[in-house]
C-alpha positions as a printed Julia matrix, in Angstrom:
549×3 Matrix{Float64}:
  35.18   14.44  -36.91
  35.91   17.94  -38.32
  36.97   17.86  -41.72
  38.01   20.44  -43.89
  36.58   21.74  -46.86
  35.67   25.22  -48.02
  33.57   27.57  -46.25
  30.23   27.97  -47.69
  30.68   32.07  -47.77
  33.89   31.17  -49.6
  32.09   29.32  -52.29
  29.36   31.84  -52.38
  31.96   34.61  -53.03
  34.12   32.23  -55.71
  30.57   31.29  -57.66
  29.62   35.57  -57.2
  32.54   36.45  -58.83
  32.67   34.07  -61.69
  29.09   33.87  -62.74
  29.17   37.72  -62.53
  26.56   38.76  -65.17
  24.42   35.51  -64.78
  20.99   35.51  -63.32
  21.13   34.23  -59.65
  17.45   35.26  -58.3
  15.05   35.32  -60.31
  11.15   35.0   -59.47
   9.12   33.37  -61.98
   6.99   36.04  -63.98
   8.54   38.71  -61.87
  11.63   40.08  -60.71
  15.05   38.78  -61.78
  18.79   40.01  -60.49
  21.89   38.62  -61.61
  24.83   37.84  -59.42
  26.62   41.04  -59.73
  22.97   43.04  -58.46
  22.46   40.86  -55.71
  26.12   40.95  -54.64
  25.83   45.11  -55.19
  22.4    44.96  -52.82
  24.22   43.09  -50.39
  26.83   45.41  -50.35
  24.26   48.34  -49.79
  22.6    46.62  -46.88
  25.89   45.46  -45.05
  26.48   50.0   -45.68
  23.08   50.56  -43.63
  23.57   47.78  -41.07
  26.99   49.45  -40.56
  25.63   53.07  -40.13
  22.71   51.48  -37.52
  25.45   49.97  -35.38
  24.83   46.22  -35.79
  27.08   44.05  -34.72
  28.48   40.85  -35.18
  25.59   37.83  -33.35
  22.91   40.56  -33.08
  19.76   39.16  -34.09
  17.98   39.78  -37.41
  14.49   38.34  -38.3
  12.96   37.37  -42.19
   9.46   36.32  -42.27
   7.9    36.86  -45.87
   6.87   34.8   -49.14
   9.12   33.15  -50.62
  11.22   34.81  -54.16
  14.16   36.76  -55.45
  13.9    39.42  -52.47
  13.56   36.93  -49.95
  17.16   35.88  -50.75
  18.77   38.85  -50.67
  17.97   39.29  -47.65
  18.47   36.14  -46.39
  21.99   36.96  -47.92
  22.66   40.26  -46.75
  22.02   39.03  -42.79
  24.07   35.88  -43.47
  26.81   37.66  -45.06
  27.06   40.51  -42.39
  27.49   38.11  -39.51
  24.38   39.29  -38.04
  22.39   35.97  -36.56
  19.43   35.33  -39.6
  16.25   34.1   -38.04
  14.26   32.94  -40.48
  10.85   32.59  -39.55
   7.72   30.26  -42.04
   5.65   32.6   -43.48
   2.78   30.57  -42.74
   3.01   31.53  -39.06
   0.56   33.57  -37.36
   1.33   37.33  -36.54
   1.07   36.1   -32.96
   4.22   33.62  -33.28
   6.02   35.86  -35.73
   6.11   38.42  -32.57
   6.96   35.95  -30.41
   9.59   34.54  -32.23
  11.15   38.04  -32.9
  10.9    38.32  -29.0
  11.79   35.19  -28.14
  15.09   35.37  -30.35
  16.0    38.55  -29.07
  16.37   40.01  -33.05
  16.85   44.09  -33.1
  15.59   44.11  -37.07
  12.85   42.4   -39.51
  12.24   41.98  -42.93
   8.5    41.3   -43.85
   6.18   42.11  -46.3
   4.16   45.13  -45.88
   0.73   43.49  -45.58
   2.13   41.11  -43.04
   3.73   44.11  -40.91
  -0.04   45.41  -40.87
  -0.97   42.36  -38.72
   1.75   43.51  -36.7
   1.9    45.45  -33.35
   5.34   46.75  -32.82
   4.6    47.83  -28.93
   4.92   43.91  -28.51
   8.45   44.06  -30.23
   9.86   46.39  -27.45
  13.89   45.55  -28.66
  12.54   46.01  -32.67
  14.98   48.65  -33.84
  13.53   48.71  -37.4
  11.67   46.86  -40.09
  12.46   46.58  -43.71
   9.8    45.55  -46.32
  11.34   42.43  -48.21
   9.6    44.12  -51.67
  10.69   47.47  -51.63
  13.51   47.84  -49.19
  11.46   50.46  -47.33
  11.65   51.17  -43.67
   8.35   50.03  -42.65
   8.98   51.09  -38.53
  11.55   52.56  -37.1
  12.48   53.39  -33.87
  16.3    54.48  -34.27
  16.87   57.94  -37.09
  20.21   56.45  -37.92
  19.03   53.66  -39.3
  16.37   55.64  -41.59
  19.18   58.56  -42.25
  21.17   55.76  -43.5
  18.3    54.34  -45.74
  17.68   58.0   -46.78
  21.39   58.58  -47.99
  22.51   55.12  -49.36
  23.38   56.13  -52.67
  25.42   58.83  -51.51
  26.97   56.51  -48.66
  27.52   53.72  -51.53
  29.39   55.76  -53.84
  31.6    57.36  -51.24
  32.51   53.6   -50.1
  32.8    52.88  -53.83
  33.52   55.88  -56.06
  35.37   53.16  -58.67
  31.79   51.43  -58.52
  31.24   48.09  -57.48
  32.99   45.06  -59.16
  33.89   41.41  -58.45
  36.74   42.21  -56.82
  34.75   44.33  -53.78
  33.29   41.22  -53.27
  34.64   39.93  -49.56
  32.29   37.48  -47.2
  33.92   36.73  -44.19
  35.12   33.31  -43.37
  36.28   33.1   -40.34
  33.61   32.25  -38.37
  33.52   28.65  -38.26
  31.79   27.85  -34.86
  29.79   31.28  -35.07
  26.34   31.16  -34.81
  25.18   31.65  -38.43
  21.02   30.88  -37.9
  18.64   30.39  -35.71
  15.88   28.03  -37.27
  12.17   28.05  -35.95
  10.58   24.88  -36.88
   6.89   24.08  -35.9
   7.94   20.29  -36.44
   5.14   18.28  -35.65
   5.24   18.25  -32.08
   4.1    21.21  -30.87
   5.57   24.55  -29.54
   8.86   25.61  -31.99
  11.96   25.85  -30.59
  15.14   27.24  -31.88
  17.89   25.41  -33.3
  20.98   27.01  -33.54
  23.26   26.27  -36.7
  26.71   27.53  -36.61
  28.93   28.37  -40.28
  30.32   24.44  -40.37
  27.11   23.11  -40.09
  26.31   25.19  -43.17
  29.24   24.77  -44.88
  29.88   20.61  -43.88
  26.13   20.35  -45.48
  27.22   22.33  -48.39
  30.77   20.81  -49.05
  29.09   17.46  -49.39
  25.71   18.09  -51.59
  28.5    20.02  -54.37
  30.48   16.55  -54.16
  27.82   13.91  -54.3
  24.27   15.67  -56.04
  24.21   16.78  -59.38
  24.96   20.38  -60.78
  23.1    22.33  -63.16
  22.12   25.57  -64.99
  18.89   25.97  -63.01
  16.51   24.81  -60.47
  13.04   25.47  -59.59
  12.91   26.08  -55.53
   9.24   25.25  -54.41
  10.19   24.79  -50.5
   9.46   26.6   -47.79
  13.05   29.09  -47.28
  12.05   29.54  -43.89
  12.77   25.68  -43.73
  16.37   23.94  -43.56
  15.56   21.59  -46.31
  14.3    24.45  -48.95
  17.08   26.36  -48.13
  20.32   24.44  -48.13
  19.42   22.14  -50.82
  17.29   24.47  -52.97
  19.31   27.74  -52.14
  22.3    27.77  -50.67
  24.19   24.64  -52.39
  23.2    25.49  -55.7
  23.8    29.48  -55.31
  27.24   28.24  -54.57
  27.56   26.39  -57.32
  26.2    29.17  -59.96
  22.85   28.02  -60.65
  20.12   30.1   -61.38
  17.52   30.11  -58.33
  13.45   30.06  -59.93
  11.19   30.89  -57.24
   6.84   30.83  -57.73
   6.56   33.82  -55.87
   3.05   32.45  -54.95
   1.46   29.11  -53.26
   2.22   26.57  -55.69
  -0.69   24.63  -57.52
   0.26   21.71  -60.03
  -0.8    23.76  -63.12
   1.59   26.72  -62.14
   4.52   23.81  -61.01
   4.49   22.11  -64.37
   4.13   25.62  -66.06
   7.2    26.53  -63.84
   9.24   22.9   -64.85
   8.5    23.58  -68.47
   9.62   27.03  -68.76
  12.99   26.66  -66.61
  13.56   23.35  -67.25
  15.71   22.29  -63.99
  18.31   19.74  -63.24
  17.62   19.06  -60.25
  13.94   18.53  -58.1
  13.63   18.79  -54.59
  10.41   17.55  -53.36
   8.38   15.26  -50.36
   6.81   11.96  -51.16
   3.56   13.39  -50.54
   3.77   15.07  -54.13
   5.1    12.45  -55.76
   2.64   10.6   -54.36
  -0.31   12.16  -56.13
   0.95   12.01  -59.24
   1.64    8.36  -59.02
  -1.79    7.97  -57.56
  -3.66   10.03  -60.22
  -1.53    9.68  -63.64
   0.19    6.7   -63.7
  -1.87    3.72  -61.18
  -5.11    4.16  -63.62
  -3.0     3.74  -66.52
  -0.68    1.04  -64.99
  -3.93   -0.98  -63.63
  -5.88   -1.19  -66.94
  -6.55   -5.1   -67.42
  -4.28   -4.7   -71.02
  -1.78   -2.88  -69.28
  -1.04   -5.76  -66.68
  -1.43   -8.5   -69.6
   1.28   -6.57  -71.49
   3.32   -5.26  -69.05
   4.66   -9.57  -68.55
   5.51   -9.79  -71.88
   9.46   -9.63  -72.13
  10.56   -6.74  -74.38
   7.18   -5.35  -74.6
   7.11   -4.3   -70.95
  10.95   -1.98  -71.18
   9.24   -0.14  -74.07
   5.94    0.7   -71.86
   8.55    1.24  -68.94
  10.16    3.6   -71.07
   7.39    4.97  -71.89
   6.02    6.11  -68.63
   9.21    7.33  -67.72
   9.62    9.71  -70.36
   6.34   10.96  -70.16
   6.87   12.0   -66.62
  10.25   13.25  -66.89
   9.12   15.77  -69.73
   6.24   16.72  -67.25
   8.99   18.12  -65.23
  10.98   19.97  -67.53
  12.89   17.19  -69.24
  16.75   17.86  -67.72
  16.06   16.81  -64.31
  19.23   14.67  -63.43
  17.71   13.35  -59.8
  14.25   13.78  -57.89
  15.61   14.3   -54.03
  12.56   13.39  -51.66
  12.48   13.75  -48.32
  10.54   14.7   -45.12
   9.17   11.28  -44.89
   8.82    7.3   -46.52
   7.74    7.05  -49.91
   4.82    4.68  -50.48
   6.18    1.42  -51.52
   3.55    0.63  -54.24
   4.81    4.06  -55.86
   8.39    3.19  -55.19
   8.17   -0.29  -56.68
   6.82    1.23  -59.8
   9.57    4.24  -60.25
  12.36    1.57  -59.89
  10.62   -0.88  -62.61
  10.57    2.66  -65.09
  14.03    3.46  -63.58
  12.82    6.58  -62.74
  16.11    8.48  -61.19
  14.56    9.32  -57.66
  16.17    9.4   -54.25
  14.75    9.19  -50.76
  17.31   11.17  -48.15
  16.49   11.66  -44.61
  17.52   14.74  -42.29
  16.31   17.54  -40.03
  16.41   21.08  -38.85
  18.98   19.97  -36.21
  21.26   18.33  -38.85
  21.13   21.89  -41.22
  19.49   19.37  -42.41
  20.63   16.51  -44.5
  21.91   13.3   -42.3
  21.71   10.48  -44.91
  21.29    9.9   -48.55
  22.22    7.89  -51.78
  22.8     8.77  -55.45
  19.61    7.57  -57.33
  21.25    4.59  -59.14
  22.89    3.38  -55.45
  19.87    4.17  -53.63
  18.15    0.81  -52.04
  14.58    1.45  -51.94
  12.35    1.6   -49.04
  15.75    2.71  -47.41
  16.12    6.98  -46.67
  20.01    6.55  -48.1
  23.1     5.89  -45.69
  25.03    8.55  -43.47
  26.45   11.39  -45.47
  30.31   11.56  -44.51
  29.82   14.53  -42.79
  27.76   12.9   -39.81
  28.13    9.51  -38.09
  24.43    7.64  -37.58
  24.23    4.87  -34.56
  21.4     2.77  -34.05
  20.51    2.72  -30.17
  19.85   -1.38  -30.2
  21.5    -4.12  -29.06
  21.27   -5.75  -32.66
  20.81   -2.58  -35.46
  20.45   -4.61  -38.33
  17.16   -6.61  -36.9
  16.17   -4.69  -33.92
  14.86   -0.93  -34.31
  16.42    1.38  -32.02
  16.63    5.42  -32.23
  18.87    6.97  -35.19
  21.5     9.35  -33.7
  24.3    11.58  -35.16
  27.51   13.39  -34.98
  28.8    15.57  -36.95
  30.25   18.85  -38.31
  26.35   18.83  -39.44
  25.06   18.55  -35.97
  23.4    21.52  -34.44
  24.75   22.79  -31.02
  21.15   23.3   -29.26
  18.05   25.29  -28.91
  18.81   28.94  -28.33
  18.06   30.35  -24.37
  16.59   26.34  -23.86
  19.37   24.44  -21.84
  16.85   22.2   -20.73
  16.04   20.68  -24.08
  19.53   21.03  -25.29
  20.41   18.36  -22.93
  17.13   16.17  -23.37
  18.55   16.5   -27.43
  21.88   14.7   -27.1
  23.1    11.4   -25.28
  25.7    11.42  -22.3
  28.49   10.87  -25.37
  27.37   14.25  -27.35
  25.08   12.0   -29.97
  21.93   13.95  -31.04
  18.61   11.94  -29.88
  16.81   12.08  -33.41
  13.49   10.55  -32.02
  13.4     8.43  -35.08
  13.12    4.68  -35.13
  14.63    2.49  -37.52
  17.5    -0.16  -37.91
  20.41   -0.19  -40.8
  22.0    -2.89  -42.51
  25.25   -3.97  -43.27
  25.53   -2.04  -45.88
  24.77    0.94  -43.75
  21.33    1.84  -45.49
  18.93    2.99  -42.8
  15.18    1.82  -42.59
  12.94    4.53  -40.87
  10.71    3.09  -38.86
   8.53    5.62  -37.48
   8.81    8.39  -34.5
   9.46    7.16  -31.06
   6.69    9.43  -29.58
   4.24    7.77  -31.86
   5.13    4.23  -31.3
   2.29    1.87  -29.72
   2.78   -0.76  -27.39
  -0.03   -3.43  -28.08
  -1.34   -5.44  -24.95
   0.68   -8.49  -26.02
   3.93   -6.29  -25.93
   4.19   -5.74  -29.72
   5.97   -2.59  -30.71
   3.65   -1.14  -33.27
   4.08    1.58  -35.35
   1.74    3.85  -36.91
   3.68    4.97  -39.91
   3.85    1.37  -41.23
  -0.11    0.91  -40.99
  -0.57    4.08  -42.77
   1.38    2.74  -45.98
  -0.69    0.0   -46.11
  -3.9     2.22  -45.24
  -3.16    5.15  -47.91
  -3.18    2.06  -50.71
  -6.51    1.41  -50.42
  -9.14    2.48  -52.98
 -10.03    5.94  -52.43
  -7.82    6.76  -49.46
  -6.16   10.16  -49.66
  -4.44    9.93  -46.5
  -4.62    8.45  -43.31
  -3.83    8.52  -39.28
  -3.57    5.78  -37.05
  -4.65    6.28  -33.49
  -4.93    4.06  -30.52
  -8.53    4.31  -28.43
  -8.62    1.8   -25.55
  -6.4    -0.81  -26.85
  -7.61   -0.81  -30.38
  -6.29    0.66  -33.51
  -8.46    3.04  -35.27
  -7.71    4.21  -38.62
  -8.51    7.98  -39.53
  -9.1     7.97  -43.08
  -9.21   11.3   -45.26
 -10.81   10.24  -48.67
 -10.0    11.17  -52.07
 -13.29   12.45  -53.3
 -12.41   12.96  -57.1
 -11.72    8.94  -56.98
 -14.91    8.55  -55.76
 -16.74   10.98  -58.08
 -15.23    8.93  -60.98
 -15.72    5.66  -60.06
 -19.85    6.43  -60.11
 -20.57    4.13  -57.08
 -24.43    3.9   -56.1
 -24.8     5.38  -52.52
 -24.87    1.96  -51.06
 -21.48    1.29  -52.28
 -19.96    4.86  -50.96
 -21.42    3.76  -47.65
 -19.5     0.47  -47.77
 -15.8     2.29  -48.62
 -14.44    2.78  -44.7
 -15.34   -1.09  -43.6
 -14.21   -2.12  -46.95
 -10.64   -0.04  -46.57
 -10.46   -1.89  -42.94
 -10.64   -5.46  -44.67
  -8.21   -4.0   -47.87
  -5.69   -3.25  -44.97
  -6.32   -6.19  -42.64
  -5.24   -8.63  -45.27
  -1.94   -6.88  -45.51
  -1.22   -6.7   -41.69
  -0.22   -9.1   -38.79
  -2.77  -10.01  -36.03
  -1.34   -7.58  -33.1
  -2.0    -4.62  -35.37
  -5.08   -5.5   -37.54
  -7.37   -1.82  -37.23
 -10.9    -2.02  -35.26
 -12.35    0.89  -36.96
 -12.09    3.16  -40.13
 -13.35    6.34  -39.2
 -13.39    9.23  -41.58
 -12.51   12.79  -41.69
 -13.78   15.68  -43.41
 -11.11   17.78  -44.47
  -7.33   16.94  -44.95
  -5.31   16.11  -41.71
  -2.95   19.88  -40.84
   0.62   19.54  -42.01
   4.21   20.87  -41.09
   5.58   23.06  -43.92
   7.94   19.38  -44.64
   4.49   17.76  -45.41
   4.69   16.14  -42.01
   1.32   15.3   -40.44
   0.73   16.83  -37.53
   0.21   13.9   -35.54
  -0.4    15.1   -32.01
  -3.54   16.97  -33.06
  -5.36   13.89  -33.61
  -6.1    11.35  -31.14
């Protein structure tokens, strides 16, 4: 189905160009370069990757903290043709070297303190490593490349004794079906693997957030880069488009988030449920469940104003200009849901992955159908595998100039990825009406089979699970044909609620009957057991599922 539309680089070069003087990365109480400096530092890499003999698909590794410096290079790789392999900084030093191994990269831009933890006889192909902050050679095993490091002002002004303007601005373009990236993910499955994204998946992904998602001034990017959905819908679309990028430059915490929304002031928010979550949970459920509130909110007239209310108060939490709230990464909690669409709160769930670089489906805020993840995107086709897709779930698959073309040096699970007719095997369940909004629900690993041959699925339990008093989050597990609910509680609930010890004792029976009266006979839980710290994530906010049994 290969459309045409401009190629991402193309964009990036147009938006470079025009927005010449404007900031483009910035880190929040820190550094901040404008489009012209990070198109110049671009330029000066691309000089030193020239001088150490790179070459077009060679291999070149990121793995650092998120912030301005973390795009440039990001940019300078991508720009230079050179493969980017970006890599979570939350990995361990152990499977940041065996990534670099594994995808064969010659280069690697880290932080210093990270680099430490490093031991570069296990990196035997490592030519040399930058350090993201300071664009130092960290290690180097090749005196070109630090010769060229040593003389770069002298090598840039020779290349540019007019200096450096818009118009030396060129990123190449023809390079459709090149391999662009390969993407690491951890998932929530296991051991990574990488997915290989070509310059069309980039660019088909691009081409249709600029047409259908808003456009702003600036955005706050709180994502992991290393991740697909940070970095084409908090990055790379918007760079394109001339927005401003705000990184944290540190692990975000809700007091420096809001500090960061108030100060920028984005248009757009790019976020998973779980976030959204908590704030429904801890801001607006106590105020929305006071005995008054309920009485008042059935009064006609009386009940838009408190709407109104509500949703102005949260909106100005997050800056005040944000035009849509993008969620994704998993199902929003229906309680949550049913109260942003009564305050007409302008959220949107989407669904995607890594393989799909990343978004598959989504819907404008005021089309969106909730409890739905959007429909396809018209860059990618989505099938249901079921003999009736409206009423019977079946796996989501998709095609598309979106659609990744494997795992890199991993035939094996290339072909385990994608049906005999080239459609990508998602793994995810769901079914899709006729309007084509698709229903998630839940992973095909994780489904249950019940002893009466009832397809059960976790993810559905845990909704009703996580709405019980005093549940933080939850996992459902089968043990010997019975459902057991993990339960991780929300202690500051608790502390507030000033429940005698008898009553605490009495919470995990009492969030089994709370759920059983919400949930059909074949999967009513046996068992609340609880856990003492919260269950690991994926840097999407995933649950690790397969650690827990």
């Amino acid at each position: 189905m290969e459309k045409q539309y401009p190629h991402y680089l193309q964009r990036l070069q147009d938006a470079t160009k025009k927005f010449w003087d404007k900031p483009a990365l910035n880190t929040i109480g820190g550094e901040s370069f404008t489009y012209a400096q990070m198109a110049t530092d671009i330029a000066r890499f691309h000089i030193v990757f020239e001088k150490a003999g790179f070459k077009k698909g060679d291999k070149i590794a990121l793995c650092a903290n998120n912030g301005a410096k973390w795009g440039f290079a990001y940019l300078a790789v991508n720009t230079y043709e050179t493969v980017i392999v970006p890599i979570l900084a939350d990995f361990t030093p152990e499977s940041v070297m065996g990534l670099v191994n594994h995808s064969e990269s010659i280069a690697l831009f880290t932080n210093s303190a990270r680099w430490a933890k490093m031991n570069p006889e296990k990196m035997p192909a490592l030519k040399v490593v930058f350090d993201v902050d300071t664009w130092k050679v960290l290690f180097c095993r090749d005196a070109k490349i630090q010769e060229a490091v040593d003389n770069l002002d002298k090598l840039f002004a020779e290349k540019y004794p007019n200096g450096f303007g818009p118009d030396d601005v060129h990123f190449p373009t023809d390079n459709w079906d090149d391999l662009s990236t390969i993407n690491y993910t951890s998932g929530s499955t296991g051991d990574p693997k990488g997915v290989m994204l070509t310059y069309r998946n980039f660019s088909a992904n691009v081409d249709f957030d600029q047409r259908y998602m808003p456009a702003g001034d600036k955005i706050v990017s709180m994502l992991p880069m290393a991740h697909m959905y940070g970095l084409v819908i908090e990055f790379i679309y918007p760079l394109c488009n001339g927005t401003s990028i705000y990184w944290l430059g540190k692990a975000p915490t809700p007091a420096s988030l809001l500090k960061a929304f108030y100060e920028v002031k984005p248009y757009l928010l790019v976020t998973v449920p779980l976030v959204m979550e908590k704030i429904y949970k801890s801001k607006l459920k106590p105020v929305m469940d006071k005995p008054s509130m309920k009485i008042l909110t059935k009064i006609p007239g009386i009940n838009t104003i408190i709407y109104k209310k509500v949703k102005d108060s949260l909106y100005e939490a997050f800056g005040g200009k944000v035009q849509e709230f993008i969620m994704g990464g998993a199902a929003l909690n229906p309680e949550a849901e049913r109260l942003f669409k009564k305050i007409k709160f302008p959220y949107t769930v989407g669904y995607g992955m890594t393989e799909g670089c990343p978004l598959m489906a989504y819907a404008p805020w005021r089309t969106y159908i909730p409890g739905s993840c959007g429909r396809a995107v018209d860059i990618t086709e989505i099938r249901i595998d079921s003999e009736d897709p409206q009423h019977v779930v079946g796996e989501i698959q998709a095609k598309g100039d979106n659609i990744t073309m494997g795992y890199f040096k991993n035939p094996e699970a290339t072909a385990n990825a994608f049906t005999e007719d080239g459609w990508l095997r998602t793994g995810d369940l769901g079914i899709m009406d006729a309007n084509g909004n698709i229903f998630i629900r839940g992973r095909s690993k994780n489904m249950i089979l019940s002893s009466s041959g009832q397809n059960i699925y976790p993810e559905e339990i845990e909704v009703v699970v996580n709405n019980q008093p005093f549940v933080q989050e939850s996992v459902v597990v089968e043990r010997g044909g019975k459902l057991v609910a993990l339960v991780f509680l929300d202690e500051q609930a608790i502390a507030k609620s000033l429940l005698d010890h008898e009553a605490k004792a009495e919470i995990p029976e009492n969030i089994r009957l709370g759920s059983n009266r919400f949930l059909p006979s074949y999967s009513q839980i046996a068992k609340v057991e609880l856990v003492d710290k919260p269950f690991e994530k994926t840097p999407k906010m995933s649950i690790r599922r397969f650690l827990y049994k």
